[in-house]
Structure formats: C-alpha cells, structure tokens
C-alpha positions in Angstrom: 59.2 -9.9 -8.4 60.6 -7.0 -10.2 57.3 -7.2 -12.9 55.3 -7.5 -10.2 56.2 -4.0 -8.7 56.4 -2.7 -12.1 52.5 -2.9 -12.5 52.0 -2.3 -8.5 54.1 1.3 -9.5 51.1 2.3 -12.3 48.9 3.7 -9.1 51.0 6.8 -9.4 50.8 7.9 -5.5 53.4 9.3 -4.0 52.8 9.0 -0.2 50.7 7.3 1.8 49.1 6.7 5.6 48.8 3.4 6.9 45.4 2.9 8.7 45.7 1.5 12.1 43.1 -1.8 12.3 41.4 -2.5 15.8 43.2 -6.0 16.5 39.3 -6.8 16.9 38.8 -6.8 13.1 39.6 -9.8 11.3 42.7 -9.0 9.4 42.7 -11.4 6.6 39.7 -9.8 5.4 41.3 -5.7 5.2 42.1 -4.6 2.1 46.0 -4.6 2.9 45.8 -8.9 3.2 44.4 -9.3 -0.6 47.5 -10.9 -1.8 47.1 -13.6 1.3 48.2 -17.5 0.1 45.0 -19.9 0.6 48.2 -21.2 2.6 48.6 -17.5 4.6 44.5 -17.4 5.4 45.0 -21.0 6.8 47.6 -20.1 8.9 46.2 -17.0 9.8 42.8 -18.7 11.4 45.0 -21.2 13.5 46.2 -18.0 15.2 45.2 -16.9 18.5 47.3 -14.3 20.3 47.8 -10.8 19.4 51.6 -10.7 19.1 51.7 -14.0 16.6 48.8 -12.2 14.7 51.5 -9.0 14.3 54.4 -11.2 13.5 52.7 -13.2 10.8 51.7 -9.6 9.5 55.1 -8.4 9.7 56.2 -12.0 7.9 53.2 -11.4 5.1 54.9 -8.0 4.1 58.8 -9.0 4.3 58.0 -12.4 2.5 56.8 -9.9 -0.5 59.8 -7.2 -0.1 61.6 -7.8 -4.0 64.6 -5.8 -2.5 65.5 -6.7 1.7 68.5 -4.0 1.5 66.9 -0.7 1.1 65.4 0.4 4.1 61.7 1.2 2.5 59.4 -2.3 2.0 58.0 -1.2 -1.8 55.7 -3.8 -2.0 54.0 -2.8 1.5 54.4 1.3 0.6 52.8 0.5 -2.3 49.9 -1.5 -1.6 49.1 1.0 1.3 49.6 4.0 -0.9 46.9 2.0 -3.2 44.2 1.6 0.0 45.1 5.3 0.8 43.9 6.5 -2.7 40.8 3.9 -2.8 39.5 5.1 0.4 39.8 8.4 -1.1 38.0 7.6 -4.5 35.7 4.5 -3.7 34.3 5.7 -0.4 30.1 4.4 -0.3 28.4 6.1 2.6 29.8 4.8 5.6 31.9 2.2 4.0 36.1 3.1 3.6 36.9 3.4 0.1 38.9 0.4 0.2 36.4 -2.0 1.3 33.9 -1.2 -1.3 34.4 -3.6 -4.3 35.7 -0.7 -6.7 38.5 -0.2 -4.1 39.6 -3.8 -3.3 40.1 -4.1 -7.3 41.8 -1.0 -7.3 44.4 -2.4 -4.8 44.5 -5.8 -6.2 45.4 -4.7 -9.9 45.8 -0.1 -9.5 43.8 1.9 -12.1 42.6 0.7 -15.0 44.1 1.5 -18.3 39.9 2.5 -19.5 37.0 2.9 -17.4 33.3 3.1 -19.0 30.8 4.3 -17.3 27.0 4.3 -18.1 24.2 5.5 -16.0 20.3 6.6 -16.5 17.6 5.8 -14.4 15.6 2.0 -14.2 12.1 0.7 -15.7 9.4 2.9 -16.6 8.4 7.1 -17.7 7.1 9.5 -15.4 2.5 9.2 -15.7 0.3 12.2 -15.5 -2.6 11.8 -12.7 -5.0 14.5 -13.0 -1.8 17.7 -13.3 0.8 16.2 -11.1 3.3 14.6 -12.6 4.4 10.9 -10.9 7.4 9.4 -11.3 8.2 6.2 -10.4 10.2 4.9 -7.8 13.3 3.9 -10.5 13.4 7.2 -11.8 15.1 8.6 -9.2 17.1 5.1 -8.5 20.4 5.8 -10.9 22.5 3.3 -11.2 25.8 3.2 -12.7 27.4 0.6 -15.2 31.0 0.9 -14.5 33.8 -1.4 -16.8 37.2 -1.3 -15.8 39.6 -2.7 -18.5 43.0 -4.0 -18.4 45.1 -4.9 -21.5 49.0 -5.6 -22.2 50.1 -2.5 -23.6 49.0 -0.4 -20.1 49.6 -3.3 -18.2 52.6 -5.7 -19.6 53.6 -7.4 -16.8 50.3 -7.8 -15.3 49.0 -9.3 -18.0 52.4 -11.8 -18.3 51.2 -13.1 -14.9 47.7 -13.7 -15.4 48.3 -15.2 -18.7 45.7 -13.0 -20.4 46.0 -10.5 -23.3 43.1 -8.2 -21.3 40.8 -8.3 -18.3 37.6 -6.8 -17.9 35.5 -6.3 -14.9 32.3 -4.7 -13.9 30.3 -3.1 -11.4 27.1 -1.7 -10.7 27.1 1.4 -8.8 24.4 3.0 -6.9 26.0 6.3 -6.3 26.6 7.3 -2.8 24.8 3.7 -1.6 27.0 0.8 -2.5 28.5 -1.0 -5.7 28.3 -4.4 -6.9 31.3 -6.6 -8.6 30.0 -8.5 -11.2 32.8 -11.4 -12.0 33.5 -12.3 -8.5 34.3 -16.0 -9.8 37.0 -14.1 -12.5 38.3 -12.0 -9.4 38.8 -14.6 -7.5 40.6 -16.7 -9.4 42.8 -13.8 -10.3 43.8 -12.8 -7.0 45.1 -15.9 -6.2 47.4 -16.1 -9.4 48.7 -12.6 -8.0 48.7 -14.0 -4.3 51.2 -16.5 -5.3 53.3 -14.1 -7.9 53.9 -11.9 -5.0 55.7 -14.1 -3.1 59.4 -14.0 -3.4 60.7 -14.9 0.1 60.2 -18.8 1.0 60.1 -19.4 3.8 
C-alpha cells in the first residue's frame, strides 16, 4: 500500500474540504467511490438503508487506510484533497470539477507528468457574401485536444501497478461546455487494477 500512497502524494495539495453528498445521489457513482471493487459496487446496490450505506462508506475508506495508528486516514485525505483540486480545475458549466471526465482521471491517477493541448476552430474558412463576412458555425466552435501522459520516471509506482512503462489518455474539450474521454475501455480497465491495489485491509 505504501507505493500506492506514494503516487496518490504527487497531487501536491495540502488541505482539503470534504463535499457533503445528498444521501439521494447514488454514491458509487461520486468521484470519491472510484477505487470501488466490482465486489464493493455489488454490495453497495444490495443496500437499502441510510446508516448501512454510511457504514459501508466508512468500511470503503478504513479497508484502504495503509497505516490504522495515526489518527489521519491518508488514503481518504488524499483522495478528497484530489476531488477538492479537480472541482477547482475541471469545473464544465454547471458540472463539479470532479465529475467532468478530466477530473475523475485526475483523482483516479493525480496530474499528469505532461499535458498537450491542441485547439483551433472545426471544418471550413470564413465566405464573403456581397461585404459581410460569414463565418461558419465551426469557426467559433473551439475545441480542445487535450493528452495527458503518464510514464515511470514521474510515476514509478504507478506504473509498477499497472504493469505499463507509460499511459496516455485523451480528451476532447469544448471549453466552458463539457469534455470527452477518449479511451474509456483503457480507463476502465485501469481503474479496476487500482481498485484492487488499493485494498489493504481484508476483510
């Protein structure tokens, strides 16, 4: 567990204030359940009252504390510190930070070790009718080619558990509208790998 909060501590942030979900939201879904078991979400849907739903949360969060005897949960301070800073940087419109697909990447696997970005507007030039100028719709449609990249020498230990030498992952962003992963099939497959890695009390 100890690698697996030495790539968690590359976010950087120092403090951190847990949002408050309405018990009406599905909680497997938030940002802070990423590193649910297929096992976890299973349980998690067979549950029906509000204080099992807040024990199987507190569960999910000691069942990943590395280190029961100090007092803070690093994992959990962590994580939320991550979903603090997403919801500060990833925010679409009216859409938190870290529910945009930027920010659930961002808490999954922190920042990036290199992030390209491309942008320009779509399709076709502006056309001349009569003396107005027209441009077409695209033209003022930017959208943003964004590659975050992961390798072993920013990310040892990250790497070790995925059994990768790099990772890249993209997204199209329309900038203040929404954004787009584009290797959710990738994603996927490596949150689970880090789902199970962050495990380190049986139950």
């Amino acid at each position: 567990m100890g690698a697996v909060i030495s790539w968690l501590a590359v976010a950087g942030v120092l403090c951190w204030t847990p949002a408050q979900p309405s018990n009406r939201e599905d909680w497997s879904g938030s940002a802070a359940a990423v590193f649910l078991t297929s096992d976890e979400r299973r349980a998690w849907k067979t549950l029906r009252a509000d204080d099992e739903r807040e024990r199987f949360k507190a569960e999910y969060w000691r069942r990943r504390d590395s280190n029961p005897q100090t007092p803070v949960n690093e994992f959990e301070a962590l994580i939320l510190a991550r979903i603090e800073a997403a919801d500060r940087q990833f925010a679409v419109a009216h859409t938190a930070g870290s529910r945009t697909q930027r920010g659930r990447v961002f808490v999954l696997l922190g920042p990036a070790a290199v992030e390209r970005i491309v942008s320009g507007p779509l399709e076709s030039a502006p056309r001349m009718e009569g003396s107005l100028v027209v441009l077409p719709r695209a033209a003022l449609d930017t959208r943003e080619w964004h590659v975050w990249v992961y390798d072993r020498e920013s990310h040892p230990d990250l790497m070790k558990m995925l059994g990768r030498r790099d990772l890249e992952l993209s997204f199209i962003v329309a900038p203040g509208r929404a954004d787009e992963l584009q290797s959710g099939g990738l994603l996927s497959r490596v949150r689970d790998t880090l789902a199970s890695a962050s495990v380190v009390l049986r139950q």
